[in-house]
N, C-alpha and C positions, 0 to 999 in steps of 0.2 A: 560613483556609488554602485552597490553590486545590484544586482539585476533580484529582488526579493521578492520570488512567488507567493510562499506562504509567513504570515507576519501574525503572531499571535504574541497577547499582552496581558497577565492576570485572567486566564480565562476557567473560569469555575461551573462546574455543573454538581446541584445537589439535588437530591432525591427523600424530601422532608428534611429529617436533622441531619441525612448522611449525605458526606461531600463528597465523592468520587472523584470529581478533577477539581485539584485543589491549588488556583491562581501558575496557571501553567503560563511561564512567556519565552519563545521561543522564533527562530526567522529559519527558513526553506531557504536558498536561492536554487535560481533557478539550470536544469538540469544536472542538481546535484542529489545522490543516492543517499536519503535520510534514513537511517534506522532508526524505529520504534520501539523501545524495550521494556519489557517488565513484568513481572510475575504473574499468574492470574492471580485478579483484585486488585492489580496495581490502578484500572483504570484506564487502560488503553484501546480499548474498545469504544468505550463510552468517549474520551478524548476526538478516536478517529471519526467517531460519529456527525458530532460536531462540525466538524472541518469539510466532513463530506457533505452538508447542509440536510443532513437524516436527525436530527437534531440541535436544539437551540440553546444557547448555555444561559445558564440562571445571571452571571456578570462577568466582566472582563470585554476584549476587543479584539478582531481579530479579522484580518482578509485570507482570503484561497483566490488567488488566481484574480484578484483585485476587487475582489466580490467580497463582502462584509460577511461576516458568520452569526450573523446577529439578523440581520433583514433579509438577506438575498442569498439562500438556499437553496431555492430554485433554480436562479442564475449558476451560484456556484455549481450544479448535478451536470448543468450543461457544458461544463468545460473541466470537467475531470472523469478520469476513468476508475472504475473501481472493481477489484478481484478480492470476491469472500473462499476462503477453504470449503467452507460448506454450500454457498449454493451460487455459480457462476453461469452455467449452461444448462440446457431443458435434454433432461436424455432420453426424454421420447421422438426428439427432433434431430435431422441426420446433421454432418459437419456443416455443408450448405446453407441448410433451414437456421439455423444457429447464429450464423455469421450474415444472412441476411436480415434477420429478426433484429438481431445488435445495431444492423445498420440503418432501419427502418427508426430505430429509437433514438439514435443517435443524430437522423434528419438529414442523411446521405441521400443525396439525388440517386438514380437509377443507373447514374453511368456510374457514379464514385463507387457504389455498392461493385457493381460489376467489379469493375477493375482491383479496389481491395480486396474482393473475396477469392479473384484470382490470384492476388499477391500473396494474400495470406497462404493459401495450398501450396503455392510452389513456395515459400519460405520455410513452411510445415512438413514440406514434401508429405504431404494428405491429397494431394490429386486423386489417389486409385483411394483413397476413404472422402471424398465428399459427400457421399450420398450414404455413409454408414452411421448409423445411429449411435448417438452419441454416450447413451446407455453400454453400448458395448466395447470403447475402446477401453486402455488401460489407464489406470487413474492419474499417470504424467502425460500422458498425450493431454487428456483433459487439462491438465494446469496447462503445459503450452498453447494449448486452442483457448482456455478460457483468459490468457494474457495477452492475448494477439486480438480479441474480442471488445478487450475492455482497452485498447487504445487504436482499435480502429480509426477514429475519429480523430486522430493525433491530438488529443486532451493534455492539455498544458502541467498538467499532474494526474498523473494515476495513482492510488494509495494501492496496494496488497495487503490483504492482512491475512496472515499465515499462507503465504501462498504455497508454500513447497513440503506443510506437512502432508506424511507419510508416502512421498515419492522418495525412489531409490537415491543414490548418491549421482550417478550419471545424471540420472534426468535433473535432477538439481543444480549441475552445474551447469547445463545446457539454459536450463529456465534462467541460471545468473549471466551467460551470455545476452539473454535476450533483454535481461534487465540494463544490461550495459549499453547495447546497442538502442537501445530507448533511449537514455538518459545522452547518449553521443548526440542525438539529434535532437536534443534541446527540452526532452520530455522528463518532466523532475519526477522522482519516486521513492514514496513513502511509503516506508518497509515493515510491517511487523515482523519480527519471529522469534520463536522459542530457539534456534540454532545457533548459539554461539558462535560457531564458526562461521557462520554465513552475515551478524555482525562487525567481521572485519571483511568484509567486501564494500560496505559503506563507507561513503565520505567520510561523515559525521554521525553520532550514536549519541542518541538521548536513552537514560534510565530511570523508568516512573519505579516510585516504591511510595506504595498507599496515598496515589493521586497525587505527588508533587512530583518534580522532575528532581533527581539527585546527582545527575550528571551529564552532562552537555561536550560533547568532542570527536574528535577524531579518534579510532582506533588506538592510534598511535600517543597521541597526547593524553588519553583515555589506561591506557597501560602504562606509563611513564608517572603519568598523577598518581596512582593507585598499587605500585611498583607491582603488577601482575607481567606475568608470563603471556596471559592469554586472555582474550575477552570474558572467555569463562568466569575466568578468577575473577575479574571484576567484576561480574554480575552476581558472583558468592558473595562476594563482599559486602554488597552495598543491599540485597537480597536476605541477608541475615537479622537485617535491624526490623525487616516488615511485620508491620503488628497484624495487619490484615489477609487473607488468603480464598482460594477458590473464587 
């Protein structure tokens, strides 16, 4: 039997008459690169939410990391990592300050912190920026510090959502190295993003259009089903029927 981190079955979140996730069922296994896809509006926010126990769904079932998404919210924050585009690192606080604060919250003893926050620098190669505030690097430096941050703790799932908008193309592919060599060592990762291109780096590719899922697969079986050229296409495609938006 495969080894299934994340297990989600009908799960719906409504907000009065309106339904945002609408009976979503879907399986993780584990250290496999999930993509997240779908328009804004689609619900993919409000879905991750959910799963990252930052919210409780109105019905349906569902585990992260064997922790129910329904009662144990708590449990799950404690054994998953998470990286927002918008707010990951304190930039009034140097590289150091950052990555020790992460590790105070995450419940790392004094030696673990030491030695990860050493590892982390020299992986970063940020040794001669530890002590530079975090306000002042470039905004893909911050996405690599703030993904080395959010799986310090080696969290059996990290989700990203939107991690690599408005970073160059290099640094992009760098940050997908680092996604890769996550997932090599047994850490599963759940992907949002608006780049098409960067959904055939995925295992598997899910696509929400107005809170239900409309496609479930592999890149590949994903392009084949939908006779696209390219993930894009298939995200046209299936992107054109949305009654909902923003």
């Amino acid at each position: 039997m495969s080894d299934i981190i994340i297990s989600v079955k009908d799960l719906c979140k409504c907000f009065g008459s309106f339904t945002a996730v609408d009976h979503i069922t879907f399986d993780v296994e584990r250290g496999e690169i999930f993509g997240f896809l779908g328009a804004n509006g689609a619900g993919k926010t409000t879905a991750m939410r959910m799963l990252c126990g930052l919210s409780y769904p109105t019905s349906g079932s569902g585990t992260v990391a064997g922790f129910d998404v329904m009662t144990q919210g708590e449990q799950i924050k404690r054994h998953i990592g998470y990286m927002s585009q918008k707010f990951s690192l304190y930039d009034d606080l140097t590289v150091r300050e950052n990555i020790r604060l992460y590790a105070g919250i995450y419940g790392l003893n004094r030696y673990e912190t030491l030695r990860r926050t050493v590892a982390v620098l020299n992986r970063l190669r940020f040794r001669s920026e530890a002590d530079t505030l975090v306000g002042s690097l470039p905004l893909g430096w911050k996405q690599k510090l703030a993904f080395s941050v959010a799986t310090l703790h080696r969290p059996e799932v990290v989700f990203l959502d939107e991690p690599t908008g408005g970073v160059d193309p290099v640094t992009r592919r760098q940050f997908w190295e680092m996604i890769y060599e996550a997932a090599a060592g047994g850490t599963t990762v759940f992907v949002t993003t608006h780049y098409m291109d960067e959904a055939e780096y995925c295992s598997r590719v899910s696509i929400m259009v107005d809170g239900k899922i409309e496609a479930l697969g592999s890149p590949i079986e994903l392009k084949k089903q939908y006779r696209a050229e390219s993930m894009d296409e298939v995200f046209r495609f299936l992107a054109r029927g949305a009654k909902r938006s923003g």
